[in-house]
DRENKOLVEX-721369 format. One line per 3 residues: their letters; for each residue x, y, z of N, C-alpha, C, O, CB. Coordinates in Angstrom, 3 decimals, always signed. Last residue first. Glycine has a CB too. Layout:
# residues N
A) X,Y,Z,X,Y,Z,X,Y,Z,X,Y,Z,X,Y,Z  ... $
***
This chain:
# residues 150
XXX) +262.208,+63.164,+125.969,+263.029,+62.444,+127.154,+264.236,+61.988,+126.479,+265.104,+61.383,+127.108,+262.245,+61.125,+127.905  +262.277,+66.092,+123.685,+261.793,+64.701,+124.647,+262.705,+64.272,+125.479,+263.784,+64.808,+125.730,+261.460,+63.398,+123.883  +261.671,+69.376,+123.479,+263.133,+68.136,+123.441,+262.420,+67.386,+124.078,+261.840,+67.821,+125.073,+264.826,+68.363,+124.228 $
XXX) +259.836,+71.157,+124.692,+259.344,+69.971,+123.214,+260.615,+69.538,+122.818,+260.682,+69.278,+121.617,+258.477,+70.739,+121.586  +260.116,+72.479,+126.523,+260.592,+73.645,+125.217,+260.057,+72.504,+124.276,+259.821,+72.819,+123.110,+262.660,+74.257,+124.937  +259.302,+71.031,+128.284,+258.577,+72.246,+127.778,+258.112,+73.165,+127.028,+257.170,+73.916,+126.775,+258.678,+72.620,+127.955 $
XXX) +261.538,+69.859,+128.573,+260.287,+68.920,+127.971,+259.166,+70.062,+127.596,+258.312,+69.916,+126.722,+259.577,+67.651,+129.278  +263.751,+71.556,+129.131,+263.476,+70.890,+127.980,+261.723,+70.117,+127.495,+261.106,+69.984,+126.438,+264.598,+69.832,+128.147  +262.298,+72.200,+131.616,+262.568,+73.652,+130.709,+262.593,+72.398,+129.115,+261.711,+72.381,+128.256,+264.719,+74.916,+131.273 $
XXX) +263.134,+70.189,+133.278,+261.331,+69.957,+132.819,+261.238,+71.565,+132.158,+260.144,+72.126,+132.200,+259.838,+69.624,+134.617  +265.431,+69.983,+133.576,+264.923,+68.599,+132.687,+263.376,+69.148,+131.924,+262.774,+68.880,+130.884,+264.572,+66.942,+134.005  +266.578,+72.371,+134.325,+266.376,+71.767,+133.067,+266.162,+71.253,+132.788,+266.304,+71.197,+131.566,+266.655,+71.578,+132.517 $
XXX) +265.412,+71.508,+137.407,+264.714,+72.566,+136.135,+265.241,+72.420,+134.732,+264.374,+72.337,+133.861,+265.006,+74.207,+136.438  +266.716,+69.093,+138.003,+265.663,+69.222,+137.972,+265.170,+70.181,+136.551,+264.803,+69.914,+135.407,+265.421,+69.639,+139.275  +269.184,+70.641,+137.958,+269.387,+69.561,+136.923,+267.393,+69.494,+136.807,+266.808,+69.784,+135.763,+270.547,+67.768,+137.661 $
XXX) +268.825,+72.445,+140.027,+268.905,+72.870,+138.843,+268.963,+71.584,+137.604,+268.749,+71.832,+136.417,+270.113,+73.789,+138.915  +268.442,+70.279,+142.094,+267.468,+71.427,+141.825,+267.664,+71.853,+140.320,+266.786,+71.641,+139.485,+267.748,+72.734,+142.858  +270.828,+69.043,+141.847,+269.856,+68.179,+141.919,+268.892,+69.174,+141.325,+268.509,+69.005,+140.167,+269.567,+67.527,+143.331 $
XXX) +272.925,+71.548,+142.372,+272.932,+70.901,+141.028,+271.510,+70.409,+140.921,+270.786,+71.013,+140.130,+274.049,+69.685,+140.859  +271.727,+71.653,+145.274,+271.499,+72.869,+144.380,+271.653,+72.325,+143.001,+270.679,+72.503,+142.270,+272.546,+74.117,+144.655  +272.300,+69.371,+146.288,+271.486,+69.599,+146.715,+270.869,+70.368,+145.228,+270.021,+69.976,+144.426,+271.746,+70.173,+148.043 $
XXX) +275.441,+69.128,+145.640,+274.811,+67.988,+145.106,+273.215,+68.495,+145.056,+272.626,+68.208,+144.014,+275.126,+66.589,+146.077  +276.485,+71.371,+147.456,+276.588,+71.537,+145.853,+275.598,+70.360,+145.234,+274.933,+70.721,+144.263,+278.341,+71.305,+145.252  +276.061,+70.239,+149.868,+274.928,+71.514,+149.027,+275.008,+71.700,+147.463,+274.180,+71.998,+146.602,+275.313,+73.209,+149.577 $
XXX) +277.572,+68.316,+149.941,+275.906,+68.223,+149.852,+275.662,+69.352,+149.952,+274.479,+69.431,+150.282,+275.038,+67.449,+150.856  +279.801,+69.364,+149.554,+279.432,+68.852,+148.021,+277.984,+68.782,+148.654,+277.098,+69.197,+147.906,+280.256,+67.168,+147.225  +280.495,+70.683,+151.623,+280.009,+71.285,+150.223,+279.488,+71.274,+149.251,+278.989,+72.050,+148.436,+280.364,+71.483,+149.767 $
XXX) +280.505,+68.736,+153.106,+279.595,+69.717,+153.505,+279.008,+70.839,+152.554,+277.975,+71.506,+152.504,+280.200,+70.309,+154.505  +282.762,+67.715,+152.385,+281.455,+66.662,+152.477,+280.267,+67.804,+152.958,+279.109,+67.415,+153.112,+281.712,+65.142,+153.868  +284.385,+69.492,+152.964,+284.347,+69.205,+151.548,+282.816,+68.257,+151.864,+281.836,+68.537,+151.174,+285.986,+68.285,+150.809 $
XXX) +284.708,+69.662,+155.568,+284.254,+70.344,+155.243,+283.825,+70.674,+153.972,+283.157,+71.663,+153.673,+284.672,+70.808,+155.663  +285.631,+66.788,+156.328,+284.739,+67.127,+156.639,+283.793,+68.329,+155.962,+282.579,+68.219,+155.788,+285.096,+67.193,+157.620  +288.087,+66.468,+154.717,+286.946,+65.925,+154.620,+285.479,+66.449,+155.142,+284.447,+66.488,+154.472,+287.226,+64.905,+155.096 $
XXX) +289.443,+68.547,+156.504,+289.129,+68.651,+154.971,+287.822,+67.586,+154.438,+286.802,+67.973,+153.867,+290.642,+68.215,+154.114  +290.705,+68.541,+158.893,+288.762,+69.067,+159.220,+288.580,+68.738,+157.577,+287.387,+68.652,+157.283,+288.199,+71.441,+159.866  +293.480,+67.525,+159.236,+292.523,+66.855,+159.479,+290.823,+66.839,+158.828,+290.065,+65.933,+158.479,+292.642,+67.086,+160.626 $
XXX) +295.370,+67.952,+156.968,+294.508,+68.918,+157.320,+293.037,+68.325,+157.571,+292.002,+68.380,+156.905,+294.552,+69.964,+156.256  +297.690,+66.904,+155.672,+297.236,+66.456,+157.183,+296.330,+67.793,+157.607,+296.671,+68.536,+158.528,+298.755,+66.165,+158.401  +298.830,+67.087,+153.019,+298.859,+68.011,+154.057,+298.565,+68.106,+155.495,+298.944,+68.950,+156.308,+298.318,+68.687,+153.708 $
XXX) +298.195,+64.487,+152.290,+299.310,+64.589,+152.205,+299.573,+66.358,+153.084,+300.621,+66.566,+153.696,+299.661,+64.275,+150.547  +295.510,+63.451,+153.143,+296.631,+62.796,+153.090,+298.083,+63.159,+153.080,+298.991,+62.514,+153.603,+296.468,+62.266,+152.274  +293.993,+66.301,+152.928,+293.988,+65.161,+154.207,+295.171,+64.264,+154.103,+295.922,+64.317,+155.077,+292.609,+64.118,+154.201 $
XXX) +294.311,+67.610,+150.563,+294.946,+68.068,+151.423,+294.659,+67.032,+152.934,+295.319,+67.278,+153.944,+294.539,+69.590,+151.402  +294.055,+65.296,+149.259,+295.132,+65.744,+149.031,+295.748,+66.474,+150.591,+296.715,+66.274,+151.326,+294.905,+66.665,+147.761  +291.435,+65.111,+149.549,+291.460,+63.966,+149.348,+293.451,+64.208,+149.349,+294.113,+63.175,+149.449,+290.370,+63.418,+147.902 $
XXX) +289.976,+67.334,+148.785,+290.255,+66.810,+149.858,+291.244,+65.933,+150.446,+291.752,+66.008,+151.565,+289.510,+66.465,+149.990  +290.452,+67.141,+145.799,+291.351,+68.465,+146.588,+291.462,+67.975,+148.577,+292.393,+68.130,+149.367,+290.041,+70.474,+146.302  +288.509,+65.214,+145.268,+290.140,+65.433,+145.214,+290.947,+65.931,+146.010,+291.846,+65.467,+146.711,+290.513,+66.070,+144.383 $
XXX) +286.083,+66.367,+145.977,+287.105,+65.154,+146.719,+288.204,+65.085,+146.202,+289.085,+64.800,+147.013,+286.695,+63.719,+146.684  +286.217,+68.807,+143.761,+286.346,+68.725,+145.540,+286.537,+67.669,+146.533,+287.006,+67.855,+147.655,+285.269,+69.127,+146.084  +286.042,+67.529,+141.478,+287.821,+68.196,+141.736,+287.634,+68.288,+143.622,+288.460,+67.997,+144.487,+288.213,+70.510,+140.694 $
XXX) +283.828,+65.987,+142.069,+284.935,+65.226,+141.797,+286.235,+66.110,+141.887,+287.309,+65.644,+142.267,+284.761,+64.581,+140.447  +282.290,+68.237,+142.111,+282.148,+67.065,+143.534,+283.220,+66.523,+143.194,+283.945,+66.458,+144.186,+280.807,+65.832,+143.749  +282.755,+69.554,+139.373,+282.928,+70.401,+140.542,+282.991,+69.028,+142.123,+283.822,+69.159,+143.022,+281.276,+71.740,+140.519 $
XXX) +282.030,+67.292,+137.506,+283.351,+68.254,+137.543,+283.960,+69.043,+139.140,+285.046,+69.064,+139.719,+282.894,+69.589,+136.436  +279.733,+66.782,+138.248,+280.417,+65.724,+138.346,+281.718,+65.970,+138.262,+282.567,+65.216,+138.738,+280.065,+64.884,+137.547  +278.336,+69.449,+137.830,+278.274,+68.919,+138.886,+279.628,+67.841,+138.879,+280.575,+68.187,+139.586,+276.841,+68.369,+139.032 $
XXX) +278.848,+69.670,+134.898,+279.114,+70.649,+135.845,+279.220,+69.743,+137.259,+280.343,+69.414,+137.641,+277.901,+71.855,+135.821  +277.451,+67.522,+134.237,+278.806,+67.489,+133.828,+278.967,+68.460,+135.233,+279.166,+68.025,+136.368,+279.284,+68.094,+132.067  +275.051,+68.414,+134.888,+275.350,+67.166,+134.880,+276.848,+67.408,+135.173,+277.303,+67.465,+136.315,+274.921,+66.384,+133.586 $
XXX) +274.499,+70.995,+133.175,+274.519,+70.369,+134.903,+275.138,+68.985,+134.999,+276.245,+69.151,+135.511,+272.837,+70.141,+135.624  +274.629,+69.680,+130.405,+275.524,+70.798,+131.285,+275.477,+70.319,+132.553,+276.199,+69.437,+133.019,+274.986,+72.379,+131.319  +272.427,+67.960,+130.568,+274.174,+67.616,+130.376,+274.911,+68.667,+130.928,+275.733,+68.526,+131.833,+274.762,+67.496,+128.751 $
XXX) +270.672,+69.372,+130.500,+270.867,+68.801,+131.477,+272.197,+68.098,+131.912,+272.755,+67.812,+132.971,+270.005,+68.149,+131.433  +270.081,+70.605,+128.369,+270.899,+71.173,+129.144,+271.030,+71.039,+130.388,+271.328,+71.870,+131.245,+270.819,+72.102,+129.018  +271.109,+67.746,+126.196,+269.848,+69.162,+126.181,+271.082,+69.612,+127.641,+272.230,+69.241,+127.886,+267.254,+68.661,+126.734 $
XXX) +271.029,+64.510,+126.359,+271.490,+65.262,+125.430,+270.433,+66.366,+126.030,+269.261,+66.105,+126.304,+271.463,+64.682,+123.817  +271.530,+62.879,+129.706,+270.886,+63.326,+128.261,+271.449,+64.093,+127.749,+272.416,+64.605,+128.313,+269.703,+63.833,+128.152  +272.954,+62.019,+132.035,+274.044,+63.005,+131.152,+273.060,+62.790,+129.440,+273.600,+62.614,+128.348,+276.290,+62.088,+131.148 $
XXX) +270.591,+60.489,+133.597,+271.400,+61.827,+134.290,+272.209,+62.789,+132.744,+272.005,+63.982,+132.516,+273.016,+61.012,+135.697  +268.141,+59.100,+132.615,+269.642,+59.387,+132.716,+270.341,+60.607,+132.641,+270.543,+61.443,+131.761,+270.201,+58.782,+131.865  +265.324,+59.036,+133.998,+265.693,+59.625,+133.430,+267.091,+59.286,+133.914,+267.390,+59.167,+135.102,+265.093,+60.711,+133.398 $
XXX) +262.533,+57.279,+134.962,+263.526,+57.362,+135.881,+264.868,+57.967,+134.152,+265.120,+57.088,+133.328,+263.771,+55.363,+137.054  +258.838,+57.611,+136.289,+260.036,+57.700,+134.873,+261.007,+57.300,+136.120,+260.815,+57.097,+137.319,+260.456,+59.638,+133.724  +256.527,+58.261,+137.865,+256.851,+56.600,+136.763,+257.566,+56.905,+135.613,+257.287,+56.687,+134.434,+255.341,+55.734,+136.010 $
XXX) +257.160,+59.447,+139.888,+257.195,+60.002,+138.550,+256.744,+58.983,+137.602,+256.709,+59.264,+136.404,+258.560,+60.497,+138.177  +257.378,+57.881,+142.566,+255.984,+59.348,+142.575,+256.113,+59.897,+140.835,+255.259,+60.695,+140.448,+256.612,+61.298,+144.077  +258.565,+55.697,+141.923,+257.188,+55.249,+142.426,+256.389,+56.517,+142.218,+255.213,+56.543,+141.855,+257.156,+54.710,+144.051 $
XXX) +261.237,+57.007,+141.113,+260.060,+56.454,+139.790,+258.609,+55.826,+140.447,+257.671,+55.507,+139.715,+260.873,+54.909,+138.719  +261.698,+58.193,+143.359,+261.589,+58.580,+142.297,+260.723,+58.159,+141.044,+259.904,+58.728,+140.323,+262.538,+58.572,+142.149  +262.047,+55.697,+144.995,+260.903,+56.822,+145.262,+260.545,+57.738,+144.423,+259.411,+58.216,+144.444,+261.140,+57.581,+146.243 $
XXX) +263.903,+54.027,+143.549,+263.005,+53.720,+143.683,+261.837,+54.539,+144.144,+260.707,+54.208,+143.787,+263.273,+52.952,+144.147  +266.214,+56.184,+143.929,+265.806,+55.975,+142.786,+264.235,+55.067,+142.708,+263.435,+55.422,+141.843,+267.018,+55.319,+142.154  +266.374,+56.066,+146.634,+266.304,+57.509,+145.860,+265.497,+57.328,+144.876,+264.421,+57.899,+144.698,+267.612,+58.103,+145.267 $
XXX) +267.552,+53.226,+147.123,+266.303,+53.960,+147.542,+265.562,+55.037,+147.229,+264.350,+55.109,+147.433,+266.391,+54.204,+148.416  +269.806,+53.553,+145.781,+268.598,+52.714,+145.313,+267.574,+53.310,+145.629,+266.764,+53.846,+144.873,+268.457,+51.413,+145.796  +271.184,+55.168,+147.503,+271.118,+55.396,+146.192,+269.734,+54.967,+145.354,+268.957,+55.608,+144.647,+272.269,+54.732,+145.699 $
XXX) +271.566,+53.595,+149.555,+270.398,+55.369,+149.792,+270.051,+55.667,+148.303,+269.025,+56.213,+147.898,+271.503,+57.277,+150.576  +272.370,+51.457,+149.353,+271.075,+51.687,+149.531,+270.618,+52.722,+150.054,+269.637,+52.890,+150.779,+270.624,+50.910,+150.069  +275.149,+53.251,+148.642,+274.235,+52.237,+147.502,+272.992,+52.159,+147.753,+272.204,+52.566,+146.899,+274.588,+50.743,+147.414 $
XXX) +275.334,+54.032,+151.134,+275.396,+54.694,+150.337,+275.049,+54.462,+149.557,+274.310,+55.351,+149.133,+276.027,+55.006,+150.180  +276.168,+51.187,+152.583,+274.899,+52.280,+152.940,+274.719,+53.719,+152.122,+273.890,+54.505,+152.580,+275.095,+52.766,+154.537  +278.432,+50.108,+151.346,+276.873,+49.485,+150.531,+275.739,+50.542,+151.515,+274.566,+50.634,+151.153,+276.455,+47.125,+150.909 $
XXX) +280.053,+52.624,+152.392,+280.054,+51.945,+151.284,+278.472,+51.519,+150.285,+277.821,+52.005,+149.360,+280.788,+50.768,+151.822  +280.268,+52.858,+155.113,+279.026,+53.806,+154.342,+278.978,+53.454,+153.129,+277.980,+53.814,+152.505,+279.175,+55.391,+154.277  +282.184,+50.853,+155.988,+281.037,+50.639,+156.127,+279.972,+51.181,+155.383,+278.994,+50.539,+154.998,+280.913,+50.807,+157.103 $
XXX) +284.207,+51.825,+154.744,+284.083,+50.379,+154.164,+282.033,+50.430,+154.587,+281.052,+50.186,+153.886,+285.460,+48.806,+155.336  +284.607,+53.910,+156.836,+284.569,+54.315,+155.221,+284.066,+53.002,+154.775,+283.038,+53.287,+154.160,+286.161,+54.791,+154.398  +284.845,+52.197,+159.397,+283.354,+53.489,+159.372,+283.427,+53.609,+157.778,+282.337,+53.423,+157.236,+283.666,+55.543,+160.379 $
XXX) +287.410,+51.341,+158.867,+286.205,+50.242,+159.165,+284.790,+51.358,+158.961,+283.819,+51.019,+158.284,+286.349,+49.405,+161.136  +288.838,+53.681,+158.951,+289.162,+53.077,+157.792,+287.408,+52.217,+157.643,+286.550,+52.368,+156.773,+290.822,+51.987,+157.994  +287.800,+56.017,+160.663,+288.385,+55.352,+160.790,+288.247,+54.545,+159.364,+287.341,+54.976,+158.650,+288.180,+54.935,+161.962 $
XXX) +286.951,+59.277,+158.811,+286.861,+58.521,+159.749,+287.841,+57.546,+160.049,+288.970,+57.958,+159.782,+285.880,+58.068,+159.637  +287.305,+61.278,+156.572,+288.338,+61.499,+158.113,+288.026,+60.301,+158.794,+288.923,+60.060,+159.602,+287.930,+62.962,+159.301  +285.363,+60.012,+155.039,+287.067,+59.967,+154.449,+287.854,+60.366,+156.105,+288.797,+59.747,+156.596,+287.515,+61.640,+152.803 $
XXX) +283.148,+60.796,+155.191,+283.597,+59.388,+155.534,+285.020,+59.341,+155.536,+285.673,+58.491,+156.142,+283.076,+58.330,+154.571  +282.842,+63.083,+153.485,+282.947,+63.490,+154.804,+283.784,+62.272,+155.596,+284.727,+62.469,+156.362,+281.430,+63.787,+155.397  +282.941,+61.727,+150.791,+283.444,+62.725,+151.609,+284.016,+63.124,+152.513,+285.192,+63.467,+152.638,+283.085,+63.069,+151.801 $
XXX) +279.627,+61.110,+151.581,+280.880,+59.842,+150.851,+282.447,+60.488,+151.111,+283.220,+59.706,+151.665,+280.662,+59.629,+148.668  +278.231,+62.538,+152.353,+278.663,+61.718,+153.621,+279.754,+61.281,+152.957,+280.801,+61.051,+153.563,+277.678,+60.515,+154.288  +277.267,+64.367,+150.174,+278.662,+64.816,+150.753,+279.314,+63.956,+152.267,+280.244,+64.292,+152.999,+278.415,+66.545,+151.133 $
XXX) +276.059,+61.925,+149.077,+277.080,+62.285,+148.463,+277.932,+63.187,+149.519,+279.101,+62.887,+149.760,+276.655,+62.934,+147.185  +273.952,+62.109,+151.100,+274.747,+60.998,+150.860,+275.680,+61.186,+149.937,+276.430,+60.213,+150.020,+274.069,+59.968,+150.530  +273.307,+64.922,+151.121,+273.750,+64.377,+152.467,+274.581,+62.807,+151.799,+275.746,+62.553,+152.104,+272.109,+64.091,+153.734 $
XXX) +272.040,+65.086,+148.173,+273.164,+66.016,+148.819,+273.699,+65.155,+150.223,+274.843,+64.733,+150.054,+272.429,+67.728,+149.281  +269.604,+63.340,+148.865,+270.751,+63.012,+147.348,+272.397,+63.525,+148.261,+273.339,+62.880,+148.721,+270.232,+64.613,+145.334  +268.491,+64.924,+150.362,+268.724,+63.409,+151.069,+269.811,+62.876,+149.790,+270.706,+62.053,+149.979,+266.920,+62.215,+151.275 $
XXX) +267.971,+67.168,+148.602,+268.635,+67.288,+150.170,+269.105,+65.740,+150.315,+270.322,+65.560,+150.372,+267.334,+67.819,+151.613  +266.507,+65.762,+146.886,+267.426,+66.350,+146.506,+268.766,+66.618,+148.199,+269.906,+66.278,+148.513,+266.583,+67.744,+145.690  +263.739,+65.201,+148.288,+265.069,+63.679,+147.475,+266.652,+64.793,+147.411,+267.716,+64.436,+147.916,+264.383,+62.913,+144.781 $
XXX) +261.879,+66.461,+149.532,+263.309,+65.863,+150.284,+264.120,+65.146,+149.964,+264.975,+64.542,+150.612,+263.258,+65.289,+151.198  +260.605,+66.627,+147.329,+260.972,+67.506,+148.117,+262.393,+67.496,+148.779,+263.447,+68.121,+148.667,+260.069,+67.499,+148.937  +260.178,+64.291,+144.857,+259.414,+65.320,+145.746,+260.576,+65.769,+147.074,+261.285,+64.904,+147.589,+257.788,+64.470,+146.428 $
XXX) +260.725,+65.851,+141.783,+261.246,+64.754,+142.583,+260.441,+65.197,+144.077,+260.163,+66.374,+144.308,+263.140,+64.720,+142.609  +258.519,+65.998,+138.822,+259.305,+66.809,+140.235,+259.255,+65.830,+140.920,+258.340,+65.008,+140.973,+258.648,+68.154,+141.092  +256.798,+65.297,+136.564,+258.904,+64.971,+136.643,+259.454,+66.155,+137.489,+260.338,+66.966,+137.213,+260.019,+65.157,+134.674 $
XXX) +255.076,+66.395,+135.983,+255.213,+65.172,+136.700,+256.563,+64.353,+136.881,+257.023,+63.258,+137.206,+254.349,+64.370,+136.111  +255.283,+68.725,+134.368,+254.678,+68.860,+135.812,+254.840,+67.348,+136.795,+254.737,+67.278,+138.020,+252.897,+69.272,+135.580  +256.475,+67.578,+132.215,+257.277,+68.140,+132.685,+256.664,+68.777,+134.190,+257.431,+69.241,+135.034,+257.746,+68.987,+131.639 $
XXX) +254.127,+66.022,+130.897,+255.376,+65.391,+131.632,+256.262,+65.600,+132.649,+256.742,+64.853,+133.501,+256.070,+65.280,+131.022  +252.565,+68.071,+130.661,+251.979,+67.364,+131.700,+253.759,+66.308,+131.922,+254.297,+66.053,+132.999,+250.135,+66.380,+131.075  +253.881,+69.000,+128.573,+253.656,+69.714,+129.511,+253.297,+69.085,+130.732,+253.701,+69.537,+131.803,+252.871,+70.497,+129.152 $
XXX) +253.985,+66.915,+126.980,+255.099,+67.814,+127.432,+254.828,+68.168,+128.717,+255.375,+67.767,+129.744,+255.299,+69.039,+126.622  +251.555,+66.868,+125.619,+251.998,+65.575,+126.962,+253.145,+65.953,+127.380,+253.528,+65.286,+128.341,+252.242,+63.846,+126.537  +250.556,+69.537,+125.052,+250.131,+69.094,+125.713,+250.995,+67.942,+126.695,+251.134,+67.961,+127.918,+249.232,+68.890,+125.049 $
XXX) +252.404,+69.106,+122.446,+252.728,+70.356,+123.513,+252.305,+69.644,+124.920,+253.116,+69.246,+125.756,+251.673,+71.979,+123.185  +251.129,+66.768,+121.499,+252.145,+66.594,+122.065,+252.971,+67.498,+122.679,+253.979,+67.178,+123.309,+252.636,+66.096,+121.436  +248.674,+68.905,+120.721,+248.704,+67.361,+122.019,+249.938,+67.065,+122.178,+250.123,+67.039,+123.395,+247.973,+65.713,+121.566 $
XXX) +249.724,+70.518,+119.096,+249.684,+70.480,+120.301,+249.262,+69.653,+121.409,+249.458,+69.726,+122.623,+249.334,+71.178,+120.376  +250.053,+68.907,+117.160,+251.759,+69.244,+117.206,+250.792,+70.139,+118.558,+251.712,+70.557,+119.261,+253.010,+70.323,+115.422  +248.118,+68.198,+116.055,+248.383,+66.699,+116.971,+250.104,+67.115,+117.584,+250.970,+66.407,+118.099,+248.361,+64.798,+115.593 $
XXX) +246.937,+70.026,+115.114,+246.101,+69.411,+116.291,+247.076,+68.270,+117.038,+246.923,+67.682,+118.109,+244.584,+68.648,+115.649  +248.221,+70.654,+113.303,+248.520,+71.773,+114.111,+247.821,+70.684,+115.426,+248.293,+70.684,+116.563,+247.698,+73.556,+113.593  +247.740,+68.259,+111.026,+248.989,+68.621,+112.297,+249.418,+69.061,+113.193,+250.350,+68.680,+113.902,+249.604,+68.923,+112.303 $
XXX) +244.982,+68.921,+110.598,+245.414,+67.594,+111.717,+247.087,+67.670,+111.984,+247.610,+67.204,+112.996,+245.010,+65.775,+110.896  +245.427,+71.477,+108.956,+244.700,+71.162,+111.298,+244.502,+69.771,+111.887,+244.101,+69.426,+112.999,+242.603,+71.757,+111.757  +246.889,+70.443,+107.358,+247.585,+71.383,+108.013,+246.641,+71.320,+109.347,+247.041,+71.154,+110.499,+247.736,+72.852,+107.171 $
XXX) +245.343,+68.648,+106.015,+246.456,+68.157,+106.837,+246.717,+68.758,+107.406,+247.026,+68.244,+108.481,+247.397,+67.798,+106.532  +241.646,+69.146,+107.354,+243.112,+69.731,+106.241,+244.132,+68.444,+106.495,+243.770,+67.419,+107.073,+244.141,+71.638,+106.917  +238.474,+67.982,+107.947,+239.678,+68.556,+108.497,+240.802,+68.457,+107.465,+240.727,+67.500,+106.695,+240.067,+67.851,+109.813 $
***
């Protein structure tokens, strides 16, 4: 064998573990939705009584955990969210868009008294959280595809 067909051979096995990476780096099904609901509860928590916000606090942490532990039990990875590739985009995007929308809530409840705002911002962001999750998804496993590593 050459150098040139022990490279070509070993520059597609690592096509190869790409590929198989990027089939095994899907979250399964109901993480993304269940991601979305606890981010837009964080949100939504905001019209409640003061004692109900304190409370979703550490129940928001252990949805968090929990996410993350089902994640790496069905992937045996667990990937940082703001990588370099075009997952950062999403990333950012997302953390731009949930963060100006509790804001904006967060304004017009306190200082406009527009009771339903929380509510209806916590309704946005878990879709917005839902749909980012999805699309952050697909660029993770478009990069490993394209042969950007983890």
């Amino acid at each position: 064998m050459t150098r040139d067909e022990d490279a070509l051979r070993m520059l597609a096995e690592v096509e190869a573990a790409n590929a198989d990476l990027a089939e095994r780096a899907k979250a399964p099904v109901w993480y993304h939705p269940a991601l979305g609901l606890l981010m837009g509860g964080l949100a939504a928590v905001e019209a409640a009584p003061l004692i109900w916000q304190y409370a979703y606090f550490p129940l928001f942490g252990l949805g968090i955990w929990l996410l993350v532990r089902a994640y790496i039990r069905k992937t045996g990875l667990w990937i940082y969210g703001f990588r370099a590739g075009r997952t950062r985009i999403v990333a950012l995007s997302l953390a731009l868009l949930c963060g100006g929308l509790a804001a904006m809530s967060g304004w017009l409840f306190h200082a406009r008294r527009v009771v339903y705002a929380p509510l209806l911002t916590g309704a946005m962001i878990a879709v917005a959280a839902t749909v980012g999750g999805l699309l952050w998804e697909a660029a993770f496993r478009a990069d490993l595809r394209d042969g950007r590593g983890l």
